[in-house]
C-alpha positions as CSV (number, residue, x, y, z in Angstrom):
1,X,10.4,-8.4,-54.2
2,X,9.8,-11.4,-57.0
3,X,8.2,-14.1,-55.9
4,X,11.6,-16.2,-56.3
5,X,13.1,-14.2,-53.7
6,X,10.0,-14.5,-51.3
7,X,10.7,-18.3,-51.6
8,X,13.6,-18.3,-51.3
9,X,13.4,-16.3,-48.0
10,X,10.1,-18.5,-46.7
11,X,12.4,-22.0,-47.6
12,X,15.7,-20.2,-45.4
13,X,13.2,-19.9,-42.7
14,X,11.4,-23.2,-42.6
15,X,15.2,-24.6,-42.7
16,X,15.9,-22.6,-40.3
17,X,13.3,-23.3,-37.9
18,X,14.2,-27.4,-38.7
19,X,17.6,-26.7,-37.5
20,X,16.2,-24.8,-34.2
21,X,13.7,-28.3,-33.9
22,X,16.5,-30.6,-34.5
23,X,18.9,-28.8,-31.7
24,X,16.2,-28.7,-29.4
25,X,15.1,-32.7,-29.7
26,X,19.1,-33.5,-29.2
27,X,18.9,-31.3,-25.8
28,X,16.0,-33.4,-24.8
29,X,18.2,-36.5,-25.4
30,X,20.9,-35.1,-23.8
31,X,18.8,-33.9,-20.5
32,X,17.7,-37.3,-20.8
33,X,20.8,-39.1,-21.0
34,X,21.8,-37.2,-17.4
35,X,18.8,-37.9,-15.8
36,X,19.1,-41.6,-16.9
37,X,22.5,-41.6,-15.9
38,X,22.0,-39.7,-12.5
39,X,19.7,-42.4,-11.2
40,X,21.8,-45.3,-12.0
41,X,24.6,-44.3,-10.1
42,X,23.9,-43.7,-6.3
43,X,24.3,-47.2,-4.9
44,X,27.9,-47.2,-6.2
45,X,28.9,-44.1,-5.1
46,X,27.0,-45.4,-1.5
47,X,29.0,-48.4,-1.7
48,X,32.4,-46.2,-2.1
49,X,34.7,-45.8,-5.3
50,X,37.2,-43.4,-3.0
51,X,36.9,-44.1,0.6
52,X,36.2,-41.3,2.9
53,X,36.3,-41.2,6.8
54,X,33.0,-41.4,8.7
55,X,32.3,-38.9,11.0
56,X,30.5,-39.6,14.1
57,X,27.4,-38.2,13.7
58,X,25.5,-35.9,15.8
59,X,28.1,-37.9,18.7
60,X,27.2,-39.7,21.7
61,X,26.6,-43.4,22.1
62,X,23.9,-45.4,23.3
63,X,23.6,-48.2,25.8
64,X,20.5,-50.8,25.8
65,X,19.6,-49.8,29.7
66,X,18.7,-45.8,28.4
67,X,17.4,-46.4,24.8
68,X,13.7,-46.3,24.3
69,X,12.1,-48.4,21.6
70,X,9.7,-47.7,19.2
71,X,6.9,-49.6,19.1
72,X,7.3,-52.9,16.7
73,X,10.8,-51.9,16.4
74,X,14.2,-54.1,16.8
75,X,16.8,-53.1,19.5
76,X,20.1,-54.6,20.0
77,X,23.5,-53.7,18.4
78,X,21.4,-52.6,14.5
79,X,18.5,-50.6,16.3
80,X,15.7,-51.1,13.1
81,X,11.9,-50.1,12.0
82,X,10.7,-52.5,9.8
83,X,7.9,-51.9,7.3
84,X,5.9,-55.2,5.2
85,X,4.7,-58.2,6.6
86,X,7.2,-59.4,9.4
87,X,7.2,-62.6,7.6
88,X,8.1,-61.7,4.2
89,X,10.3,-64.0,2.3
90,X,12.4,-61.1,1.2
91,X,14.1,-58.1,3.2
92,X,15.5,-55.2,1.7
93,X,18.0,-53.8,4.4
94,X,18.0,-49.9,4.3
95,X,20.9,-47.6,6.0
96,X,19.7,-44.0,4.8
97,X,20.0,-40.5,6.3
98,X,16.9,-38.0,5.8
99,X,19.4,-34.8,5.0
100,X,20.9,-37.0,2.4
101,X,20.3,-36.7,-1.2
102,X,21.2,-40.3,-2.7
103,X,18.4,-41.4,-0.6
104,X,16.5,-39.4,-1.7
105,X,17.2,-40.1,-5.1
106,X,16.9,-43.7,-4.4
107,X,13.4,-43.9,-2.6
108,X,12.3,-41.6,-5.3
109,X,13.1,-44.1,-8.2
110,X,12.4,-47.5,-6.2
111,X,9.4,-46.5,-3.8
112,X,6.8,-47.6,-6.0
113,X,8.1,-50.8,-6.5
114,X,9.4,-51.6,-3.1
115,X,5.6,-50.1,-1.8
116,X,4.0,-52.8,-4.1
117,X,6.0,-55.7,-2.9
118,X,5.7,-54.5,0.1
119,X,2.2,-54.5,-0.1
120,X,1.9,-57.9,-1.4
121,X,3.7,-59.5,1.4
122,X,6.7,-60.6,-1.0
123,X,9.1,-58.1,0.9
124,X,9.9,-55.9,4.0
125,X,11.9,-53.4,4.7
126,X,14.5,-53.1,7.4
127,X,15.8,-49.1,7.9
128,X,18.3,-48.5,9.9
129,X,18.4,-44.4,10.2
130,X,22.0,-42.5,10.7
131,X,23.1,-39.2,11.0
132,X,26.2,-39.2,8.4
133,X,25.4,-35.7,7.1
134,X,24.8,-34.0,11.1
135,X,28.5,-35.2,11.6
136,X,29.8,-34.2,8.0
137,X,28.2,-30.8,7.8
138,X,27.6,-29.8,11.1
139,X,23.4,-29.5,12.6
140,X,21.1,-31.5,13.9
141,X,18.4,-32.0,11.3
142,X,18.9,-35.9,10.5
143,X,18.5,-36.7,14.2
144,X,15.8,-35.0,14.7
145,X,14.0,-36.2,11.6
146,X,14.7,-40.0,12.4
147,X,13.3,-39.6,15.9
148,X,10.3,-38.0,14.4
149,X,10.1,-40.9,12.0
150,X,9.8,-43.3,14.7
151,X,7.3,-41.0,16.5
152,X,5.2,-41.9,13.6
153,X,6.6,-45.6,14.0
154,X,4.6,-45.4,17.4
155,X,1.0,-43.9,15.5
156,X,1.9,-46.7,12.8
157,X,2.6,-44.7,10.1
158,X,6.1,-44.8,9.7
159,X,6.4,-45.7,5.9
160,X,3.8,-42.6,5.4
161,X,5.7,-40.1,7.2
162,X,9.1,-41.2,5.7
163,X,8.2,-40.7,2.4
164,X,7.1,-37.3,3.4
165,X,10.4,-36.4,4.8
166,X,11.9,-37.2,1.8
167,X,9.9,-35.6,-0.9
168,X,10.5,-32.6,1.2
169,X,13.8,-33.0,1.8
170,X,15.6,-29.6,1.7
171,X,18.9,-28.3,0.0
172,X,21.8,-30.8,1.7
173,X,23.3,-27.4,3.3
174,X,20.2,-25.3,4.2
175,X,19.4,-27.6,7.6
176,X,15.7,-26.9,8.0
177,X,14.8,-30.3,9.7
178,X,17.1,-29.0,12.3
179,X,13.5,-26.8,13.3
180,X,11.2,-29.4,14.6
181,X,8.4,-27.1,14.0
182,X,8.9,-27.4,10.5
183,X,8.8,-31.2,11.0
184,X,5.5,-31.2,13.0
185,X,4.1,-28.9,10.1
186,X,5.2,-32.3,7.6
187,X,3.8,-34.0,9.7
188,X,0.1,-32.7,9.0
189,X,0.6,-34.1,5.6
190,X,-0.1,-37.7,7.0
191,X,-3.4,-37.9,8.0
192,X,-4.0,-38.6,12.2
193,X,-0.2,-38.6,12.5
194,X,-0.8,-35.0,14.5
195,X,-1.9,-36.1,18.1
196,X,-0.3,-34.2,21.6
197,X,1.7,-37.7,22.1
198,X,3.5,-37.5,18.7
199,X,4.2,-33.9,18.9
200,X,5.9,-34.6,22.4
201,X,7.6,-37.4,21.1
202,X,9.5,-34.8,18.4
203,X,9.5,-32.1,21.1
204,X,11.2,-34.2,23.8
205,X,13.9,-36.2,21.1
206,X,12.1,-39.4,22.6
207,X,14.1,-41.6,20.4
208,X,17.6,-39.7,19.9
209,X,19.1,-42.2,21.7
210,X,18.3,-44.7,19.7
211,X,19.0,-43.1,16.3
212,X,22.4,-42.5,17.7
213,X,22.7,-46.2,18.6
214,X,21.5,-46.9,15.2
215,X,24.4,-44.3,13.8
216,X,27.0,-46.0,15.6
217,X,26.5,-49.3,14.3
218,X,27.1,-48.2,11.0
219,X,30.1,-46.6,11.5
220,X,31.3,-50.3,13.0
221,X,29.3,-52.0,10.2
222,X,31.8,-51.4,7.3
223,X,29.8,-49.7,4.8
224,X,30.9,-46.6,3.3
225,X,27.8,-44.3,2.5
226,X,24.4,-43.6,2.3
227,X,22.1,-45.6,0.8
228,X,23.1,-48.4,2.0
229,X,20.6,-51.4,0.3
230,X,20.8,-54.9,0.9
231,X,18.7,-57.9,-0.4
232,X,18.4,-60.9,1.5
233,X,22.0,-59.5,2.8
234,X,23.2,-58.7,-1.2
235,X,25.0,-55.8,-1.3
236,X,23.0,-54.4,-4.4
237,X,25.7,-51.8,-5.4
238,X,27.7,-54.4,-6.5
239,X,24.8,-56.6,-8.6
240,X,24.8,-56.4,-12.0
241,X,28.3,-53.8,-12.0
242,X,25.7,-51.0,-9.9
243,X,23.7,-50.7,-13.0
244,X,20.1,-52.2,-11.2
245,X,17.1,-50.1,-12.0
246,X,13.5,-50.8,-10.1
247,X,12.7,-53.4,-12.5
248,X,15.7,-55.6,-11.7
249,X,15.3,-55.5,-8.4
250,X,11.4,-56.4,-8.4
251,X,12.7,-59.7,-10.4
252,X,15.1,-60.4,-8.1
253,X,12.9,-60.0,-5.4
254,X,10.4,-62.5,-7.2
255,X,13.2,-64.9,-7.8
256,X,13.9,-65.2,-4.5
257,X,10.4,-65.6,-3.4
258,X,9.4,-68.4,-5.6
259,X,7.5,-71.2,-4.3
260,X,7.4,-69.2,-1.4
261,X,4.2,-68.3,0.4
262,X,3.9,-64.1,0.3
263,X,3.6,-62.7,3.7
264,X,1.0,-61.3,5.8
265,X,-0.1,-58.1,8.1
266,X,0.0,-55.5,5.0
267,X,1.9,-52.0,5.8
268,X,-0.1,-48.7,6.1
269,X,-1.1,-47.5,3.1
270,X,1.4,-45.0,1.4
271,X,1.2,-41.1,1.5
272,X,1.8,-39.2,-2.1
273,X,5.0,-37.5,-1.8
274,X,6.4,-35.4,-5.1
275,X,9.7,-36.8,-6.5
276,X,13.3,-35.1,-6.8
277,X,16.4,-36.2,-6.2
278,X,20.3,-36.0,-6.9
279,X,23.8,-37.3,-6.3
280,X,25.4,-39.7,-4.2
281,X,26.3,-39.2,-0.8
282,X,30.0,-41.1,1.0
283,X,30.5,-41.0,4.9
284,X,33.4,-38.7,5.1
285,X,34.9,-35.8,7.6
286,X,33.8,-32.6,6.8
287,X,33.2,-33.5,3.1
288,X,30.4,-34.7,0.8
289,X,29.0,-35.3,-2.6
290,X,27.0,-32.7,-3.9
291,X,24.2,-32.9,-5.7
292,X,24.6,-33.2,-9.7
293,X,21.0,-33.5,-11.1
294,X,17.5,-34.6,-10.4
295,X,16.1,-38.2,-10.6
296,X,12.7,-38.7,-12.5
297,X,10.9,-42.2,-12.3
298,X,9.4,-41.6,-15.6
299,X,12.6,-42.6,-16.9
300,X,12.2,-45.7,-16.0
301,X,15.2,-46.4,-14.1
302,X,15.5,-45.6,-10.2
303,X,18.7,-44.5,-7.9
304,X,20.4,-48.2,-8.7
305,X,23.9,-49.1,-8.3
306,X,25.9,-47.8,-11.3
307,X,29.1,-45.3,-12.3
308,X,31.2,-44.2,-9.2
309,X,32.2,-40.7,-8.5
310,X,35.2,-38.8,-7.1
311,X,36.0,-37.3,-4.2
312,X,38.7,-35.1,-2.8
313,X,39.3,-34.4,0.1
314,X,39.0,-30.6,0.6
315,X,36.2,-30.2,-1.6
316,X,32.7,-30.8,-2.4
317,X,32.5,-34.3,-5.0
318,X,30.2,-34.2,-7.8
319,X,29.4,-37.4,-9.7
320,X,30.4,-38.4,-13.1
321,X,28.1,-39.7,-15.0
């Protein structure tokens, strides 16, 4: 073979291999654009582009005579836990489900930033726990992990444990937290949250009744999905056309705070849950978003208020991005 032709061959492959570089740097982009695109979007598909019906949960109803309180948290008609300093300028107002994947998406891209405002006394955090998904799909897994979230309320290490439920949130349909062995076992994540009075606090249900209060109220309160995030009683999904990321909401937080003195009694310090995440979840009857793609923080943008989805009754609803 003359060296012309080996040149010839070495230059096709080099081009070749350009090509393969080039394709493979515009899947990147386009992996990226997805991701980007997944996180912004969960607040709007929260706040409801097609309205579904809300189920009612894992049923029942509460009255104030027969529902225990966690300790530090609010009763009345919007049962709460609220994490910061109870004199925070700002509150962030939080109706979220553990089994559902929009809030997971959306503490995954805005926990660090609501941790650090938290932590500086600029914000707190009101959550109001529901059980959408247990009426939707059928099991008993969000109950049972918002009563063991407020067990941990009562050991003080609510925020801690919550983070953990979420970065191990399982597959929407496989309903693991259902088991409460397998939330004692998430439990030992957070360190001294495993005592005999917290593991009969999960064993017993201690604070079912509650959560079910809490459930209720949201099915009177209007709102359409979960996450459900309000600032200073802003309905975020509808700030800035749902397109927030965690930046814009730490400066709106700031704005609202100035010349305002920050608040104190610091949370418990925060566990170090992994990250994941995916699509937007409505209330409905027997139907639900399903999950589209994950979220990653290191995009820079969190599970914000941003494109709606579809849904159809009849089927599962996947966002569009």
């Amino acid at each position: 073979m003359s060296q012309k032709n080996q040149e010839g061959k070495r230059s096709a492959r080099e081009r070749l291999q350009a090509q393969r570089e080039k394709e493979q740097a515009r899947a990147r982009r386009g992996r990226q654009a997805i991701v980007a695109g997944a996180v912004l979007v969960v607040l709007a598909i929260a706040g409801g582009i097609t309205a579904w019906v809300m189920s009612s949960g894992s049923g029942g109803s509460s009255s104030d005579n027969e529902t225990a309180l966690p300790k530090q948290a609010s009763g009345g008609d919007r049962p709460a836990v609220t994490v910061g300093a109870p004199n925070a300028p700002s509150t962030l107002t939080v109706w979220e489900d553990f089994r559902c994947p929009a809030c997971q998406q959306f503490e995954t891209g805005f926990r660090p930033v609501i941790h650090e405002l938290q932590d500086q006394g600029r914000l707190k955090s009101e959550y109001h726990l529901v059980t959408i998904i247990d009426g939707n799909a059928g099991g008993k897994g969000s109950l049972n992990a918002a009563n063991a979230a407020l067990c941990a309320q009562d050991a003080g290490r609510f925020r801690d444990f919550h983070d953990v439920l979420y970065a191990n949130q399982p597959p929407e349909q496989e309903d693991k937290f259902a088991d409460k062995k397998v939330l004692l076992q998430l439990a030992g994540k957070v360190k001294g949250l495993t005592t005999p009075a917290f593991t009969a606090c999960v064993n017993d249900g201690k604070y079912d009744a509650f959560v079910r209060k809490s459930n209720d109220a949201f099915a009177s309160s209007g709102y359409r999905g979960t996450p459900t995030v309000l600032l200073n009683g802003k309905d975020l999904s509808k700030v800035k056309g749902g397109r927030m990321t965690p930046a814009d909401l730490k400066q709106m937080v700031l704005d609202a705070d100035k010349g305002k003195q920050p608040g104190t009694g610091a949370p418990s310090a925060p566990a170090s849950p992994g990250h994941g995440g995916s699509s937007g979840h409505r209330a409905s009857r027997g139907h639900h978003a399903s999950p589209a793609t994950s979220a990653s923080p290191g995009t820079g943008a969190g599970a914000a208020p941003g494109t709606g989805a579809h849904a159809h009754r009849g089927a599962a609803a996947s966002p569009a991005f």
